[in-house]
N, C-alpha and C positions, 0 to 999 in steps of 0.2 A: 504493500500500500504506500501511494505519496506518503510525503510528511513535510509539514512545515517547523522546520526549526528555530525558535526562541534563543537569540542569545543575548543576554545584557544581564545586571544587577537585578537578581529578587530580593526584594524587602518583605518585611512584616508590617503591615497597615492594621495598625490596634488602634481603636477607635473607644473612648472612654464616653459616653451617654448620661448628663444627669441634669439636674435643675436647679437653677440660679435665680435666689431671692432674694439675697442679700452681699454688701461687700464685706470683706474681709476686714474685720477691725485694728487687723495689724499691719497691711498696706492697703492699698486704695487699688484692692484687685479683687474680681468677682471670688466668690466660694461654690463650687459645684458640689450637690449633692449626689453622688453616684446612683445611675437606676441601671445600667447594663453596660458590657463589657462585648465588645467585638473583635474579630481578627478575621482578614482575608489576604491575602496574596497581592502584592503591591508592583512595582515597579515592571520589570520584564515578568515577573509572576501576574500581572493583571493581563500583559497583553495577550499571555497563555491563556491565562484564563477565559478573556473574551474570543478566541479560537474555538474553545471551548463550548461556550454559548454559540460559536455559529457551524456547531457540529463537525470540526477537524479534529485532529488527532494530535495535538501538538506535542512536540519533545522539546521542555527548557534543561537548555548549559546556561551555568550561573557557579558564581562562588556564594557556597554557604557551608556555615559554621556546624558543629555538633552541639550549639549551644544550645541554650532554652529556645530563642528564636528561631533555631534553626530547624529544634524539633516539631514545630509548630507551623512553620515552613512546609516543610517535608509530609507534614498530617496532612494538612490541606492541600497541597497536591496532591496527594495519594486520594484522598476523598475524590477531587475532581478526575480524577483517571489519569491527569496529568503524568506523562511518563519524564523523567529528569536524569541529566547526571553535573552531580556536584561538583564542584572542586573547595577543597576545605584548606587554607593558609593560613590556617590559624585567625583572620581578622575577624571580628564577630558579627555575626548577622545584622545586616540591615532592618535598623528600625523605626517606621516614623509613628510615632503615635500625637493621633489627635484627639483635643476635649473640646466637644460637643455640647451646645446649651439646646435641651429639649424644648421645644416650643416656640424659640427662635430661629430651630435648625442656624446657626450660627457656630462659628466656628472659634472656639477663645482662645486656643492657645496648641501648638505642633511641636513635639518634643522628639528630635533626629540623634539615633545612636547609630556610630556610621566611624569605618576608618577608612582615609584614601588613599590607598597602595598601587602601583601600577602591577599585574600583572606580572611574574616571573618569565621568563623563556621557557623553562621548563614545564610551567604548568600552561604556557600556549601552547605549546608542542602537546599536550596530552590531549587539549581541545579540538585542538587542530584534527587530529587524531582520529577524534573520535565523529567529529563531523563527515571524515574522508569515509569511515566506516556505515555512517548512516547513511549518507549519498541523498540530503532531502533535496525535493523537487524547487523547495523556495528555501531563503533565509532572511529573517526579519531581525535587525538588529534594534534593542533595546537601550541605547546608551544616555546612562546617568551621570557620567564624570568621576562614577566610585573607583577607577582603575582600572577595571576589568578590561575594557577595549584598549588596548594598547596599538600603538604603529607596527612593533613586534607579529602581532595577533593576527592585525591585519594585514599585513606582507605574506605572513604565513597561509591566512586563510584564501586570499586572492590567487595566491600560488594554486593552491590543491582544490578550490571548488571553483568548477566553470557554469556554475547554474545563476539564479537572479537573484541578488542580495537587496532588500529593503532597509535604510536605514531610518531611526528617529534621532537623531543626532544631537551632541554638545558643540557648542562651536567651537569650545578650546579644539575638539579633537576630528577638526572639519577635512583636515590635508589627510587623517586616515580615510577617509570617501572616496578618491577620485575614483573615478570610474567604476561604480557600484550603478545597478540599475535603477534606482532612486533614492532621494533624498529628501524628508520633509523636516525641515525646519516651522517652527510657527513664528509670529513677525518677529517678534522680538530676539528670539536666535536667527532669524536673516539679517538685521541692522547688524547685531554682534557677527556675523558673517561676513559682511561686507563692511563693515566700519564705518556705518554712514547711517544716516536717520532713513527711515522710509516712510514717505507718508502714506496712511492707510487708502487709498485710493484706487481704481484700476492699472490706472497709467504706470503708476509710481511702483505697485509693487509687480505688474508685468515685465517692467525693466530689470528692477530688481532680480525676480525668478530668471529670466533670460540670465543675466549676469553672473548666477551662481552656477546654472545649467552649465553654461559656457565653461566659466572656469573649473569647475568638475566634474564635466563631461557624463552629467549622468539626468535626470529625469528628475525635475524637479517639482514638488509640490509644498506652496506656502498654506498653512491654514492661519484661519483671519480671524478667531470667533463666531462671533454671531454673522459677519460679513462671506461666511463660507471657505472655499479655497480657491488659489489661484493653480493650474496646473501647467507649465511648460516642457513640452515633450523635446526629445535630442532629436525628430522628424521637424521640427520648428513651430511647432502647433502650441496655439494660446489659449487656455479656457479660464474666466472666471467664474467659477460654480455656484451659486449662493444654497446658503443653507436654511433652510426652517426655521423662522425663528420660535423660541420658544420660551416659557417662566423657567431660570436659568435657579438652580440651589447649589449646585456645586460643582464645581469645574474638572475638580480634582479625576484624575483619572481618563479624563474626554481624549488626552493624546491618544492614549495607550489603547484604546478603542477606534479610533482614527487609525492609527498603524496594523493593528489588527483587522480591523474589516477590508483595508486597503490591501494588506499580503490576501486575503479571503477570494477576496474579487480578484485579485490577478492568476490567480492558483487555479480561479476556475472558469478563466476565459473569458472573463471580463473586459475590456477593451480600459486603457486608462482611463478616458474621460469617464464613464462610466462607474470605473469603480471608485475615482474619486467624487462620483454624485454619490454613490452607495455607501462610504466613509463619514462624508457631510449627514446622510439621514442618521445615522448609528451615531455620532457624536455627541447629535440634537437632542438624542433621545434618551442617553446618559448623563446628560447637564443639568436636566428635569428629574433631576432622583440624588437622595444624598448618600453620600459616602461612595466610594471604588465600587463601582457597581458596573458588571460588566453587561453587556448585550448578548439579547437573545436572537436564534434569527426569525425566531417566530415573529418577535417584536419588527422586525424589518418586513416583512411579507403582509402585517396587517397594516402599516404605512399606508399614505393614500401616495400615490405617484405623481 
């Protein structure tokens, strides 16, 4: 069977739930009363996840710990079917936890337990490896800036797989992209891309995506928020998409859904423009929901077109 392969940083998304009635008489900061306790699959584990949701089969490479986080990691994927392979360097699992004001759906406060190491040679060569051994049909890169993708990784990996790599990229680490089959920055990692303001406009960010296209000679798509996405194809082709708009609760997570429905649609013949209108519905529809919440494709099929 195909497979789409996951690579980037999984986190742990712990999400603390409770009710705020009063300030805190010792500083001049809310006090939450605790009513529930969450955990789901965050970072390159969310884009899995929403794979997941739109019925593939996905395999995440990630570095994760044997810690507490990691064990919890590791549960919830296993619950989702999630098939993985780890690499453990000792650094401790990625954690963002956030607290939640009930009834405000508001969000008070994101507490990040996180080290940034680049990557070993050694332990790219194992990935490397092991990607060569899977042989998937796509690869969707997940990149946080946690280390993991190194210029190393990706030399290594361009070398040995000749299939379509998708990235969601950091800027710092934009010269590991060239010539990858796409690239989606959202605006504000295209400015930090190019070094320059963009103004939110057609004009402006059509230049823009052409300009990134060009210089990294790969397939580029800007998303815009609520304004949708811009898509520039290496055929020279311009599309600006707009997306649905919709009552927006939380953002968090809408890339990683974006990039996933995007690998989704390509994998199954989707034509790009296409599967970046098919990206833009699924983003819309995860913005309107709190917390890392991934898409179903149920959810995409009862859409109206």
């Amino acid at each position: 069977m195909s497979k789409i392969l996951v690579l980037g940083e999984v986190m742990l998304d712990y999400y603390t739930y409770g009710v705020v009635e009063r300030i805190n008489p010792e500083a001049p900061v809310p006090v939450i009363e605790v009513k529930r306790e969450e955990y789901t699959l965050g970072g390159a584990g969310n884009v899995a996840k929403n794979l997941v949701g739109l019925k593939e089969n996905p395999i995440l490479i990630s570095i994760c710990n044997h810690d507490e986080a990691g064990i919890k990691v590791r549960e919830l994927a296993r619950n989702l079917g999630i098939e993985t392979y780890f690499i453990n360097d000792s650094r401790p699992t990625i954690v963002k936890h956030r607290f939640i004001a009930l009834g405000y759906n508001q969000q008070l406060l994101r507490v990040d337990k996180e080290e940034r190491t680049p990557l070993s040679r050694e332990e790219a060569d194992k990935i490397v490896e092991k990607i060569s051994e899977i042989n998937p049909e796509i690869i969707v890169i997940s990149d946080y800036g946690k280390g993991l993708i190194t210029p190393c990784l990706m030399d290594k990996l361009k070398q040995a797989y000749k299939g379509k790599i998708l990235v969601d990229p950091k800027p710092k680490n934009i010269e590991n992209y060239r010539n990858v089959y796409l690239i989606k920055p959202n605006m504000k990692e295209a400015r930090m891309i190019l070094g320059e303001e963009i103004i939110n406009e057609d004009q402006e960010v059509e230049r823009a995506a052409r300009k990134i296209m060009e210089k990294y000679n790969a397939n580029i798509v800007i998303t815009r928020g609520d304004k949708g996405a811009t898509l520039a194809t290496l055929k020279g082709e311009i599309y600006h998409l707009k997306a649905k708009t919709r009552q927006v609760h939380d953002v968090s997570g809408a890339g990683d859904t974006f990039i996933a429905t995007l690998t989704y649609a390509i994998k199954n013949g989707y034509s790009l423009k296409q599967a970046v209108e098919l990206a833009n519905k699924a983003a819309s529809i995860v913005v309107g929901k709190l917390g890392t919440v991934a898409i179903k494709l149920e959810e995409l099929s009862l859409q109206e077109e």
